[in-house]
N, C-alpha and C positions, 0 to 999 in steps of 0.2 A: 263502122266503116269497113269496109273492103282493103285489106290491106295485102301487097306483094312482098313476100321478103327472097331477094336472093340469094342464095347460098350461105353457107358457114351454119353449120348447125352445134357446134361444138361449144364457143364463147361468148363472142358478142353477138352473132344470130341467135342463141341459145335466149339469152336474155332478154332480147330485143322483140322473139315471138312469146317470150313466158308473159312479158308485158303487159303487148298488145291482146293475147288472149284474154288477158285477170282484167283487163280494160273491157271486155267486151266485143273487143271485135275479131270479124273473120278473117281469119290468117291463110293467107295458101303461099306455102314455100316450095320454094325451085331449089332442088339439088339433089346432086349427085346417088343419095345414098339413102338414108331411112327418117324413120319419126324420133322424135328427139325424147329417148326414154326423162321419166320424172318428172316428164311436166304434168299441169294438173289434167289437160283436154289438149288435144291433138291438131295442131293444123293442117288441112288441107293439104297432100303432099303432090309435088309434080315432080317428077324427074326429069333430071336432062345434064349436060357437062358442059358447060362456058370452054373448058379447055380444047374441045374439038368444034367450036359452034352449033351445038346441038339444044337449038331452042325450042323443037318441034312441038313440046310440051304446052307451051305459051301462045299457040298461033291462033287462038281463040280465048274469051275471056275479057271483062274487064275489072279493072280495079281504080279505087279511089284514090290511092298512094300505091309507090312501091319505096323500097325501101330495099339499097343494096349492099350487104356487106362482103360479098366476092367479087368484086370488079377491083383485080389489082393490075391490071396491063390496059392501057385505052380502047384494044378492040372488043374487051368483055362489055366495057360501059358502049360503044359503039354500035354492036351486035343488038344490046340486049333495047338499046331505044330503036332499034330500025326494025327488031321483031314487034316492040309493045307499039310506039306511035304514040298516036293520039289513044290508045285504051285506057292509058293511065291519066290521073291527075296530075301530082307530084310528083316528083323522083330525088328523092334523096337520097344521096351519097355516103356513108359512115368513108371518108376517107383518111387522113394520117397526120401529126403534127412535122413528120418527115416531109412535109413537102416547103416547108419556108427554107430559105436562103440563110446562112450564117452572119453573122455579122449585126443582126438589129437589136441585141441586147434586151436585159430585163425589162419584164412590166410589156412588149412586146403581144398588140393585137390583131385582128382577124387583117390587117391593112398593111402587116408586113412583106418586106419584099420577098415573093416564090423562087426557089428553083428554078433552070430550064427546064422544060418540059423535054421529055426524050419517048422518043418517037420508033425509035430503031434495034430496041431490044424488045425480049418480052421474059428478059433473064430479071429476076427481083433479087435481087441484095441488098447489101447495106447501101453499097454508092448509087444503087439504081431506083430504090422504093420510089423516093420520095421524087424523084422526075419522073416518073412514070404514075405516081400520082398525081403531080401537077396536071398530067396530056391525059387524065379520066377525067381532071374537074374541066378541063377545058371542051372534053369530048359531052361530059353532062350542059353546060351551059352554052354551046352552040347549037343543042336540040330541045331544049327543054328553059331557055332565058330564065321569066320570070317564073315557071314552072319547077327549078331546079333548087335546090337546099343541098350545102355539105356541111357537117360536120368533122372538124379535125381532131378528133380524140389523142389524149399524152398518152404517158404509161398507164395500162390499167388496171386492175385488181377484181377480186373474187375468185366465188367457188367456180369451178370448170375448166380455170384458164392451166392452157396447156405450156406459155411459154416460162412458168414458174418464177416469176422473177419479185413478182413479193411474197410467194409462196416459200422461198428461200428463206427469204427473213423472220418470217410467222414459225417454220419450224425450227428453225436455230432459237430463236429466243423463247420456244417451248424447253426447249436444253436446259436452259439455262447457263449460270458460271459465266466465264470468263470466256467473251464474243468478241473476235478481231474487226475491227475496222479499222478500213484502210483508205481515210479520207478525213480532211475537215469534217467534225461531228458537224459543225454545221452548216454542211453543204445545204443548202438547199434541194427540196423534193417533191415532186406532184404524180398524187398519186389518183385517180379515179377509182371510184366502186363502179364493175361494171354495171351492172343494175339502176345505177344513176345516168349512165351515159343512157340504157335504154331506156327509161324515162322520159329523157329530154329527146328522144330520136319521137318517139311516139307521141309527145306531147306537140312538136313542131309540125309533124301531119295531122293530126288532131285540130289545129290551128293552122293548117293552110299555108304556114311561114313561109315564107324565103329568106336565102342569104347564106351568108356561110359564121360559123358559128367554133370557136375552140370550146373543147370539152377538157378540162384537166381539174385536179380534185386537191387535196380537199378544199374547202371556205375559207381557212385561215391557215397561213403561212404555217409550213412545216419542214424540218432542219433531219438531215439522218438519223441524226441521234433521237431527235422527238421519237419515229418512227420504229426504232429499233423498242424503246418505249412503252411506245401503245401495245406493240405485239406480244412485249411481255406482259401487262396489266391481262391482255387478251386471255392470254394462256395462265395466267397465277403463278407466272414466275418470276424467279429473281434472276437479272443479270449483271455484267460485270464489263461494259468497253474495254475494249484494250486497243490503243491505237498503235497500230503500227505502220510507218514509212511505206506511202503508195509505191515507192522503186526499188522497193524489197520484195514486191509479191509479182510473181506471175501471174497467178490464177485471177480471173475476173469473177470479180464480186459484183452479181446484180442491183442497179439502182446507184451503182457509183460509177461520177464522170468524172475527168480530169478538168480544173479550171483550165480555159473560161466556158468548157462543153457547156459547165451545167447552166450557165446561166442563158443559155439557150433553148436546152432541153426542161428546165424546170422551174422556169420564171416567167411561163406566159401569162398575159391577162386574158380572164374567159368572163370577163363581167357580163358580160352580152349574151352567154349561154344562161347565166346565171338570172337576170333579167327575163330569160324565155321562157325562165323555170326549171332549169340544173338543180335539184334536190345534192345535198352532199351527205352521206351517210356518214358518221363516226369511225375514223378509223380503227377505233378498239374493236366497233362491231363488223366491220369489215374483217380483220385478223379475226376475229373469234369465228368467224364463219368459213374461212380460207380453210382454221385450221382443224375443224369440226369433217370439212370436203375431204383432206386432205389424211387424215385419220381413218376414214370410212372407205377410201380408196387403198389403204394400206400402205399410204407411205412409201409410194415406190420410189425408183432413185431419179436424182434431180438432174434436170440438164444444162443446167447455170451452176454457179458457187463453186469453193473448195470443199472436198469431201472432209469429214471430219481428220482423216490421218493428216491430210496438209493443215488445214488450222492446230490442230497438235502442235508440228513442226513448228509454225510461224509463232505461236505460243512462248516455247519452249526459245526461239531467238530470240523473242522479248526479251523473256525472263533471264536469258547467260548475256545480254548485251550488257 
């Protein structure tokens, strides 16, 4: 197949082209910036910036599927189907679990209530992601109906990803000793391998699908504590919880929500991905590979978690309380 990916070369485009190459097909990426060092063979590269509307790259060509993971404001998804049209088959969307509505509780699928959609920024934050991707999947499915596919992907995991947030937990529990947490051990947690999300992206155009689809990981039900766990088996180490009271800590520890957040954020049903053929990789081998990326990168410092001198502290209050 002829496939489009749009932007993101860094995480989930990273994996989503490593894919569809090792699959066979021919990849041409739109973005910004360069070819995506370490993969095996090179896609096809075009330049251009979504952020200024500069499509001019695209104004010729066709393709079988496209496939976009930078369309986070409605006029990028907008722009980029009034430049393709009819050249493309498919278009599928990698969009967010941020776009559901609060309130529909565990076991919650692809049929729960959305967000408003929001129209009138194109400022993305915490309050604003997830209506602003409601107004892309609405922008995808009034040009593209039965042509259109999204994916809502949870938290996700692997080597590349830049917002660190299970990369946190992979190297603290390389530490080993005595690891603070600061939540019900058994909170609930859904974590994807990204490599599995693009799987199921590749395999949904491969198969012509529609519909819209949650992506969260893994197969069987998993608690913080499970998690904290696997990372050590991961690493060959030994650890040591120590829980300490969530309204003693400032610092925010990633992958931990306040009840009843998480049973919003970490108890969706994705059977229906899973049915399309969602592969779920072992979280051990997930963490072993985070923490192999993560090593060979040199360990730089993290932009989530408490540094080690604050878990010290918090330690040490355990221990005099």
């Amino acid at each position: 197949m002829r496939i489009l990916v749009l932007g993101g070369t860094s995480f989930v485009g990273r994996a989503i082209v490593d894919d569809a190459l090792r699959s066979g097909h021919e990849v041409t990426l739109f973005a910004r910036g360069r070819t995506v060092p370490g993969l095996r063979s090179q896609p096809v590269l075009l330049r251009g910036d979504r952020r200024n509307g500069d499509y001019a790259a695209l104004a010729e060509g066709t393709w079988d599927a496209v496939v976009d993971v930078g369309g986070s404001v409605p006029r990028h998804v907008r722009q980029a189907g009034e430049t393709l049209g009819d050249r493309v088959g498919r278009y599928l969307f990698v969009s967010s679990h941020a776009v559901y509505a609060p309130g529909a509780g565990p076991g919650a699928d692809e049929s729960a209530p959305l967000r408003a959609p929001e129209w009138d920024t194109e400022e993305v934050g915490p309050d604003t992601r997830g209506p602003l991707g409601v107004a892309c999947e609405q922008e995808l499915t009034s040009r593209y109906g039965g042509r259109a596919t999204v994916v809502r992907p949870g938290i996700l995991a692997g080597p590349y990803d830049g917002g660190d947030q299970f990369t946190y937990w992979v190297r603290r529990a390389a530490r080993g000793g005595r690891v603070v947490l600061p939540a019900d051990p058994g909170q609930p947690v859904q974590l994807l391998d990204v490599r599995d999300l693009a799987r199921l992206v590749v395999r949904l155009v491969e198969e012509d699908r529609g519909g819209v689809f949650n992506a969260m990981g893994p197969a069987e039900p998993l608690t913080l504590m499970g998690m904290l766990r696997a990372c050590a088996r991961a690493a060959g180490s030994e650890v040591e919880p120590v829980l300490v009271p969530p309204e003693t800590i400032k610092a925010r520890f990633p992958l931990v929500r306040p009840d009843p957040v998480w049973e919003q954020t970490f108890q969706r049903d994705f059977g229906r991905a899973r049915e399309a053929g969602l592969p779920s990789t072992p979280l051990v081998t997930t963490a072993a590979d985070v923490l192999a990326w993560d090593r060979e990168r040199g360990e730089p410092p993290l932009g989530v978690g408490p540094t080690e001198e604050v878990e010290r502290v918090l330690l040490s209050y355990v221990q005099g309380a």
